[in-house]
N, C-alpha and C positions, 0 to 999 in steps of 0.2 A: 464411457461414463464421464465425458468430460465439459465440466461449465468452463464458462469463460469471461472473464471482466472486461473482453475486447478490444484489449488493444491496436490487434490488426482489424478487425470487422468493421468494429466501429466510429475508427478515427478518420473517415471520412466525415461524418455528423458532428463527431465533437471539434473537429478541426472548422466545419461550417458554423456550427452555434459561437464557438468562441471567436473566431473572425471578426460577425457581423457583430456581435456584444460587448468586447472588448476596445475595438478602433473608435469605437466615436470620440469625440470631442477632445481635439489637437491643443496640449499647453506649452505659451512656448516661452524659453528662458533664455538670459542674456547667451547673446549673441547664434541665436536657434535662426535655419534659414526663414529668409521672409514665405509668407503665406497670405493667398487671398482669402481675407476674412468670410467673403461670399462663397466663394467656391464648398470653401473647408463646413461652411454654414447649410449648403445644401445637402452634401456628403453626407454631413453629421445626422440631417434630418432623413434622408433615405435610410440610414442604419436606424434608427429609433423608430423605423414606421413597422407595417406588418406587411408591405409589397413581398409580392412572390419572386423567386427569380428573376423570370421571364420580365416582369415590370422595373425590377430594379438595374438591367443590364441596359433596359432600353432608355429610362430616365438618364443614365449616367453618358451610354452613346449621343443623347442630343446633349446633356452639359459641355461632351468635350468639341462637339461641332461649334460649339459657341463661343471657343476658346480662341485666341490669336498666340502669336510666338511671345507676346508682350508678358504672358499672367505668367508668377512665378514658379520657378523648375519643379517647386516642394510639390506645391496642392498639384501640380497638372500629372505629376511622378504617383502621386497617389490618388488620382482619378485615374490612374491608366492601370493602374495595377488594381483594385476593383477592378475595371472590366475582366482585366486579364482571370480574375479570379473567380468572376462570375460565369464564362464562359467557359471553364473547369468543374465547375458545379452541374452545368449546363450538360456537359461530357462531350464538349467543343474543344477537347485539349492542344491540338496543333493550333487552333486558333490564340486559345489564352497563350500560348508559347511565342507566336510571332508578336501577340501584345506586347509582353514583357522585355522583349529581342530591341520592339522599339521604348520603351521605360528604359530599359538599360542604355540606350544610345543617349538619351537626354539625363537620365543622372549623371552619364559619363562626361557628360560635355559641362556640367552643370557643378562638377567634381564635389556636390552635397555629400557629406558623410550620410546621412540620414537618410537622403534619395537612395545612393548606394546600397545601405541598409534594408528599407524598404523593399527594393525590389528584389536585391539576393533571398530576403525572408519569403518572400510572396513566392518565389521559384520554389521555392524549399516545399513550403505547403501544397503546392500544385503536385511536386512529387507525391507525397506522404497523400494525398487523393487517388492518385495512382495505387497506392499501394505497393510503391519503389522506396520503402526504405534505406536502403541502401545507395541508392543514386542520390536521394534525402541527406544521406549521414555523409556523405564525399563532398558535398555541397555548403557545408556548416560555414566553414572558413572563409566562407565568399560573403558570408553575411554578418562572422565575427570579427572580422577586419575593418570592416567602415564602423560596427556597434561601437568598438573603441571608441569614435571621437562624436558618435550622434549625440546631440542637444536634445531634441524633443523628446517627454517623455512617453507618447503615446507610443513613437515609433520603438525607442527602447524596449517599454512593455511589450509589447507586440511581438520583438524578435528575439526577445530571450524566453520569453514565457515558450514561442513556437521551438526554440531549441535547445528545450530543457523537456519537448513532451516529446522529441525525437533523440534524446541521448538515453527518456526513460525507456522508450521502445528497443532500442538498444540493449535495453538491461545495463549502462550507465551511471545509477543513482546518482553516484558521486557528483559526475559531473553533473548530471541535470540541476542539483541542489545547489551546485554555483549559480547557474544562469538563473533559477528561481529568486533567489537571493536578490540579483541584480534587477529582476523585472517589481521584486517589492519594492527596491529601491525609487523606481521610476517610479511605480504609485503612490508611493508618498508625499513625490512633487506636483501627484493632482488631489485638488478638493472640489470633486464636483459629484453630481449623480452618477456616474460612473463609478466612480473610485469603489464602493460596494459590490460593485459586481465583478471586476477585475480582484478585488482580495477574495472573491470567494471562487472565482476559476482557480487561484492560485492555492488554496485553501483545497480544493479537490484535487490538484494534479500532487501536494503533498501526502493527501490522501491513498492516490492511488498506489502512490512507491511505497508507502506502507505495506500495504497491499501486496504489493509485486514480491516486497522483502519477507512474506509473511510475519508481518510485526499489526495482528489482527487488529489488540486493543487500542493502539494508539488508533490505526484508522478509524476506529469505530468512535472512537472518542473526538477525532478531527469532524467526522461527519455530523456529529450531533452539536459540534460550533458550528457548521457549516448551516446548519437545521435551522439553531435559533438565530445566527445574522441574515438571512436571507427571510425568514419572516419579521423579524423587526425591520426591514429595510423592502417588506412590501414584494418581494421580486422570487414568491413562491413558483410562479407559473412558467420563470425563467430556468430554475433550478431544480426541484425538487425529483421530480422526474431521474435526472442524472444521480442526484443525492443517493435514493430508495434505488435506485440498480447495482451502486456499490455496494451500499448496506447490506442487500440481498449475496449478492456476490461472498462477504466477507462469510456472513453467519453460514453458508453455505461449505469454505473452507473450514469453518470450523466446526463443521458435523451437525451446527444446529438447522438441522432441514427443518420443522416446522414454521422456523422466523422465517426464514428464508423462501420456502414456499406462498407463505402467506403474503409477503412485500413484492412475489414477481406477479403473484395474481391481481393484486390491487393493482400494481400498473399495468398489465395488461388491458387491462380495462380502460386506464387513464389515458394507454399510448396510444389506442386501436385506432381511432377518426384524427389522429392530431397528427397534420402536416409535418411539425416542428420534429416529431419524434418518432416519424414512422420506420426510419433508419433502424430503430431501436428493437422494433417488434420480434426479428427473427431468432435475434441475440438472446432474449426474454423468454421465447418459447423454446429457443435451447437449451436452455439452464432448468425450466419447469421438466424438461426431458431429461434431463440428465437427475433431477431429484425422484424424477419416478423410479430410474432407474437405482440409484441407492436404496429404495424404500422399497425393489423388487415389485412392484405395478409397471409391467413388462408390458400389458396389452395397451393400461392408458399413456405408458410413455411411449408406446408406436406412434399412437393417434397424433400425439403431440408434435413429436417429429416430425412425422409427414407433412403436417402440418405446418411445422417450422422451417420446413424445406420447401415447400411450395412459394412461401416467403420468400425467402435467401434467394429462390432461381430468379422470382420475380424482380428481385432489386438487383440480379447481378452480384450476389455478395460471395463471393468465391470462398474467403476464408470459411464464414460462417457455416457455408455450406458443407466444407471438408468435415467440420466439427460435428453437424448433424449427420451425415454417412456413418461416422467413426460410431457416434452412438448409437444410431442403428444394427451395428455389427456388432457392437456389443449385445445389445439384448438378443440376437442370434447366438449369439455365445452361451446366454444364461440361460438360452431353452436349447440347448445341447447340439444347434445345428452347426458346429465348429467351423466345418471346412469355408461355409458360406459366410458366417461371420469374421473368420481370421482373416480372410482373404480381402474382406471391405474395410477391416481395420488397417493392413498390410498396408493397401493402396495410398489410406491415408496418410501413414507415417511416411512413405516414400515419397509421398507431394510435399507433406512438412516438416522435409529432413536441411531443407535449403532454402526456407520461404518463411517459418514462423520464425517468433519471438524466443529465444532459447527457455526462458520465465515461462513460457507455454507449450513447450517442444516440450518440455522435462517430463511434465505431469500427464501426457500426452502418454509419451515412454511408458511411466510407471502404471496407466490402466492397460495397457497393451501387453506389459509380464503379466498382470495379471492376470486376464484373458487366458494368455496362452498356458499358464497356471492351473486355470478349469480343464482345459483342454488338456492338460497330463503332457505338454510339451515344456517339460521342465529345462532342457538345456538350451534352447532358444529363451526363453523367460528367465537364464540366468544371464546370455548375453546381453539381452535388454536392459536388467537392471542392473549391469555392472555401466552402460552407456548411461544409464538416467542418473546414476550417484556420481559418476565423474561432471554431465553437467550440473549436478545439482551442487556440488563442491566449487564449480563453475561462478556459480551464480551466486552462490550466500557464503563468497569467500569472509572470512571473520575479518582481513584487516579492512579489506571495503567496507565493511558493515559498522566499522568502527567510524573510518570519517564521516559516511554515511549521515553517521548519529551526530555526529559535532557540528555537521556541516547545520544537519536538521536543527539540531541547539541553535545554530547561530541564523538562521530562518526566522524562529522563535520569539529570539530574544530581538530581534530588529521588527519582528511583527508586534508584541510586548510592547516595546519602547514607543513606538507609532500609537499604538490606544493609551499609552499614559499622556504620552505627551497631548493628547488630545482632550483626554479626560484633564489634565491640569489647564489648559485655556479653558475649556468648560468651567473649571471651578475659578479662575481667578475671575470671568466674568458675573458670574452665580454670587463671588464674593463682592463684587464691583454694585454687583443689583443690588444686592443685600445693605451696603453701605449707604449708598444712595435712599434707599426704603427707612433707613432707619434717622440720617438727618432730615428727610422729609415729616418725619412721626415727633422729632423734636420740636422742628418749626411751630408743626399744628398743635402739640399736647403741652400743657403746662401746669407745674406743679408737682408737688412732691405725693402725687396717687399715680402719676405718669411713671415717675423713677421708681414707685414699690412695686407700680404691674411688670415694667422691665425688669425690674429685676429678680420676681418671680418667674418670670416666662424665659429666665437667663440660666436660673436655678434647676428649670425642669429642664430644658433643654442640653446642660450641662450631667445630668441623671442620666437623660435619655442616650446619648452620646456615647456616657460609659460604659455604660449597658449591652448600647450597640457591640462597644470594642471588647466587652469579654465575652459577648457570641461569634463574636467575630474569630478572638483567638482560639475560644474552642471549636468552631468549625474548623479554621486551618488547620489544628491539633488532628482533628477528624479527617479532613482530607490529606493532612501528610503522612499518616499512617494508614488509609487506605490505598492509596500510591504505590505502598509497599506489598499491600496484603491482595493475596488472592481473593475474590468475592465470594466463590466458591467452597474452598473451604479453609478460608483463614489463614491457610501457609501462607510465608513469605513468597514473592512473589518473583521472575528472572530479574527485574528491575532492580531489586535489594541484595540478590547475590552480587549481581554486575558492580552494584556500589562497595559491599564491602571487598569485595577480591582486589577492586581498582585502592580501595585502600590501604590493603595488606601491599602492594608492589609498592606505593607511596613508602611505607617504614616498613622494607623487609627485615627478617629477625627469623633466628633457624627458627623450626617447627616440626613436627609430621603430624599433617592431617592426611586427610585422604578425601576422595569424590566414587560415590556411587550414584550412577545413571539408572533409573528404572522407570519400562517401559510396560502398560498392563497389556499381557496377550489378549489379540483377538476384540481386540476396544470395539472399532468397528462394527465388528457382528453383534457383540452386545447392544447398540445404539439401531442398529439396524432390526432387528429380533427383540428385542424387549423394550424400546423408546428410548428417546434422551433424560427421560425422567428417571429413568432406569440407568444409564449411563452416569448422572449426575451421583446418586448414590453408590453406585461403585465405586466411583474417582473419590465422595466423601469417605467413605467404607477405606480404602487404600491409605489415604493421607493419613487415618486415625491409626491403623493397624505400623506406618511407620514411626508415628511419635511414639505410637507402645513400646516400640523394639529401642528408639535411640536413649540416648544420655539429653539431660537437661541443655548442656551447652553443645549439643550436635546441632544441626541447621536442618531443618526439613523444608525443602523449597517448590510448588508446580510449576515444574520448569514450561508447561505449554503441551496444552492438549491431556493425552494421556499419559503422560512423562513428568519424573519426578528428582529433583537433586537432593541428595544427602551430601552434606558435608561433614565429615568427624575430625576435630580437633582434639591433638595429642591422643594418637591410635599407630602404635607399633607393628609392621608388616606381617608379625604372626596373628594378630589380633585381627585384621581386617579380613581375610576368607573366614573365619569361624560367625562375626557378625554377617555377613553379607548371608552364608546360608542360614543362619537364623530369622534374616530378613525373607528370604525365600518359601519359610517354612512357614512364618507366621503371614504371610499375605496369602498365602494357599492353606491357612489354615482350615478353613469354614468355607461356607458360603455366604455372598452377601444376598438378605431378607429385606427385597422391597418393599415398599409401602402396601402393594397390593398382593402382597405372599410368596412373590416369586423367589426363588432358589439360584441364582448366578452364582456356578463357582469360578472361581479367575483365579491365575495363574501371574506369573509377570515373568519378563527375561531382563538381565542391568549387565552395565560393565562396571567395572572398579577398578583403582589405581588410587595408588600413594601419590602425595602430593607435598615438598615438589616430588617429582619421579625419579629416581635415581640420584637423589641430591644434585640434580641439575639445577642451577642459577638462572633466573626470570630471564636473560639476555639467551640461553638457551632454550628455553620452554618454560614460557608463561603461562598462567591457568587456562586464558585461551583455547595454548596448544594440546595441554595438558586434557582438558574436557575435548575436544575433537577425539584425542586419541580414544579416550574412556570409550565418546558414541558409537566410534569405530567398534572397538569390543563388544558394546550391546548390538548393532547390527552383525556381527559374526552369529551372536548367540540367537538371534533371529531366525538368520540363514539356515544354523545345525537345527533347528525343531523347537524354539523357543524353550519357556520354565524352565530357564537356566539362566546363570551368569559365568562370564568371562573376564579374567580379570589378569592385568598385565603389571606382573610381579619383579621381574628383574631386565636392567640393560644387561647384553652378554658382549657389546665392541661398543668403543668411542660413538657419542652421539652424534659426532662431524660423520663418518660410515653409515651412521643407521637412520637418519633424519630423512632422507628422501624417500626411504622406502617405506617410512613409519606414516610419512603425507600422503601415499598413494594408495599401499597395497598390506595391510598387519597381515591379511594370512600369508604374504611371503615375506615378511620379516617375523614371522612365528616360524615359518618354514624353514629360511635359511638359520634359524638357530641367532638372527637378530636379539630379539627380545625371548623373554619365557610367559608362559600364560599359565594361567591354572583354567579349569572348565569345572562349575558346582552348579550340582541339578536338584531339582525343585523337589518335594513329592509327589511322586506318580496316583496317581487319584484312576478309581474306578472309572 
């Protein structure tokens, strides 16, 4: 049952769209190598045309027959790497490679940083065509070496944008949001038709690490700038397409299958006859396959598959193709034929044990415990998902996540500064026009009925103004308390925990509070069996039934999804298991009574833990660590049969002895008599 946002599938296509999108029109600055204006001028206009391959590779073979040793090393270095690149597109690869073999002999000789640059990049893409990330990612430093000193900023753009979308495949954030950073940079030093379409490839690739990070809202919110600059700037037909395949993607991660069903069928429609996007299609009908199969429509997600597979063999798309198998054995699974289904899952996993994206390997993992779950093959489905939480611990390590976010702030804030500064020439011009308009109106007008209408028309406009600026401060009012708030249901929001905790480390001061984690059983099934409308009033129903239970100055937080943080401020170690099962008693109180009469009773399973924990100091475990540990205890209480909570009550040795096994493994530091835990169970319900 697995979708995919395609990072390996599809990065042939998006690595082609952005190529030819990105490279046109060369800016060049003090002391940037010379270029033949001609040359660079025909280039420019074959990327901006609609030539197919085949016409584009042959235009550029007769420009370089035209060429003498005289035209400069730049434009001839990036006429040759085109071909080189079209001839990889073409699936001419040993050809594009002796191209590049000779580029690199003339940048060498030619000792251009930029050349250099150029060509190392171009290599790099030709791998990641391949689907050699790996040969891709050992190859960086051949094209980060000469980046250092290149001038132009096309080429810049060019080569950091391409290897910052190979550190995200990596599963790299960090680093890719350096090189992003540096390819903004570069567009800033262009102002042309361009320059909008280059901030909104860059705009999507922060998008996708959103994504990758599972940090939903923010992507969802990047894509819908991405929405409105791409139709203000005319260049729907260039983007939108990629736009509505993440957006589907995201709302898909996030359980809402109807958004998300709805935005792949409209482009399927949109991608089916279109050249530009037919790369796209199999990807498209994998993920409608894979929503069938959450929504249990077993027979039409066959269809679809088959379907989607017919696709994938027809373009060669290997990955793609694993993915559709994999979900094929699933739905074997969910009509009871196990042996047939495990064993095409099986296959899967073994081909994408050493091939995919680990970001995609994970989730891959955790439908294949599950699988094997249906199938009553509980001690294999327990190895699997002790391997999917170690990569998944892997991948959303907290301190990565942290520069992650600051690197993103400073993305932001240099994206930010770029539209002020732009918006402020706009307006001193605006003010410049205005000034001008206004000694012109003196010249022609005279008399003191000229100076009462100015200064009426000075009067309203000075009203209107104010006006403007106290709707102004109450929208901001509006939107930085929406910032904070869940839409949903009003709770604070991870963004607002994250803020004040970061300001409690700022001025630490003793304390005991405490963290409870709570997770609603069986969310899933709910959303699946009674709709996500149904779902939404549960999660509403949950949120309400914890303000009931806490204190005024307690924190009630939806930490994401179906998960929930309590914070209690000043709560003494005996006090915190007596609330936690009152919390357990009062959410499995009732049932929640949908809109249309339905009966959902739920249950939930939480961890909890004092904070700090054993009077340990933030240089030892920060809330951070301190919430890891908690999660850890709600997944133990998971694992034993959920409607329950686990909650880790005392250090029993030095936290220098017990810290590494508290990072890896709680039930063997509960085991070895590490830490102590209490275990408090829900009420058992008929």
């Amino acid at each position: 049952m697995l979708a995919t946002l395609g990072y390996l599938a599809f990065a042939s296509h998006l690595a082609h769209a952005s190529l030819w999108q990105e490279e046109a029109v060369a800016q060049s600055v003090s002391q940037a190598p010379v270029l033949d204006s001609e040359i660079e001028q025909q280039l420019d206009d074959m990327l901006n045309s609609n030539l197919s391959e085949e016409e584009m590779r042959s235009r550029m073979v007769a420009l370089e027959q035209t060429l003498d040793a005289r035209a400069p090393a730049m434009s001839r270095v990036r006429l040759m790497s085109y071909i080189a690149l079209s001839n990889a597109y073409l699936g001419e690869v040993e050809l594009a490679y002796q191209q590049l073999d000779d580029a690199q002999q003339l940048a060498l000789k030619s000792a251009l940083p930029d050349a250099l640059a150029e060509v190392a990049g171009t290599r790099i893409l030709v791998k990641t065509l391949e689907n050699k990330l790996t040969e891709a990612y050992t190859l960086l430093n051949t094209a980060i070496v000469p980046l250092e000193s290149a001038q132009l900023p096309r080429v810049r753009y060019f080569v950091h944008n391409l290897i910052a979308s190979v550190y995200t495949a990596k599963n790299k954030p960090e680093r890719a949001f350096e090189h992003l950073i540096a390819a903004a940079q570069a567009v800033d030093e262009t102002n042309d038709e361009r320059t909008p379409i280059r901030r909104t490839h860059l705009s999507l690739r922060v998008a996708a690490i959103d994504t990758q990070q599972r940090r939903y809202e923010q992507a969802l919110q990047r894509l819908d700038e991405a929405t409105q600059a791409v139709q203000q700037a005319g260049l729907e037909a260039m983007f939108i397409p990629e736009i509505e395949f993440q957006r589907a993607y995201v709302y898909s991660m996030m359980e809402e299958y109807d958004r998300a069903f709805e935005i792949y069928k409209d482009l399927e429609s949109q991608i089916k006859d279109d050249p530009t996007w037919v790369a796209l299609e199999s990807t498209v009908l994998n993920n409608l396959g894979d929503l069938a199969i959450r929504t249990e429509r077993f027979e039409s997600g066959t269809e679809i598959l088959q379907q989607a597979l017919a696709v994938a063999e027809a373009q060669n798309d290997v990955i793609t193709e694993q993915m559709i198998r994999f979900n094929l054995g699933f739905i074997q699974v969910h009509l009871d034929n196990f042996d047939v289904g495990l064993n095409a899952m099986q296959e899967v996993v073994e081909q994408a044990r050493d091939t995919w994206l680990d970001s995609e390997f994970e989730p891959l993992l955790g439908e294949f415990a599950e699988a094997l779950t249906m199938a009553g093959r509980h001690q294999q489905a327990n190895q699997v998902l002790l391997e999917q939480r170690g990569l998944r611990e892997e991948i959303f390590n907290t301190n990565l996540q942290k520069n992650v976010t600051e690197l993103q702030n400073l993305y932001d804030s240099q994206d930010k500064a770029q539209q002020i500064e732009l918006l402020e020439r706009q307006n001193d011009l605006n003010a410049q026009q205005l000034e001008n308009e206004r000694q012109r109106q003196l010249i022609l007008i005279l008399g003191v009925v000229v100076a009462l209408l100015l200064s009426t028309l000075v009067f309203y406009l000075y009203r209107a103004a104010r006006r403007s600026n106290l709707a102004l401060q109450s929208a901001n009012a509006k939107l930085a308390d929406q910032s904070i708030r869940d839409p949903l249901t009003g709770l604070l929001n991870r963004r607002a925990m994250q803020q004040e905790l970061q300001r409690q480390e700022a001025h630490p001061k003793a304390r005991s509070d405490a963290m409870v984690l709570i997770d609603i059983d069986h969310f899933k099934r709910i959303n699946d069996h009674h709709g996500h409308a149904a779902g939404d009033e549960v999660i509403k129903a949950v949120a309400q039934r914890l303000i009931d239970v806490c204190r005024d100055n307690d924190k009630v937080i939806r930490w994401g999804g179906e998960e929930f943080l309590i914070y209690l401020t000043e709560t003494s170690h005996d006090a915190l298991p007596r609330f936690v099962l009152r919390l357990l008693q009062q959410i499995a109180s009732k049932p929640v009574t949908t809109e249309n009469g339905k009966q959902i009773d739920i249950t939930c399973t939480a961890g909890f833990i004092s904070y700090p924990f054993a009077d340990l100091n933030q240089q030892q475990m920060d809330w951070e660590a301190t919430l890891q540990l908690v999660d850890k205890a709600l997944y133990a209480g998971k694992v034993h049969g959920r409607n329950q909570a686990w909650g880790i009550v005392s250090l029993n040795v030095p936290y220098e002895q017990a810290h590494k096994v508290l990072d890896t493994d709680l039930a063997r530091a509960i085991e070895d008599n590490y830490v102590s835990a209490v275990t408090l169970h829900g009420p058992q319900r008929a």
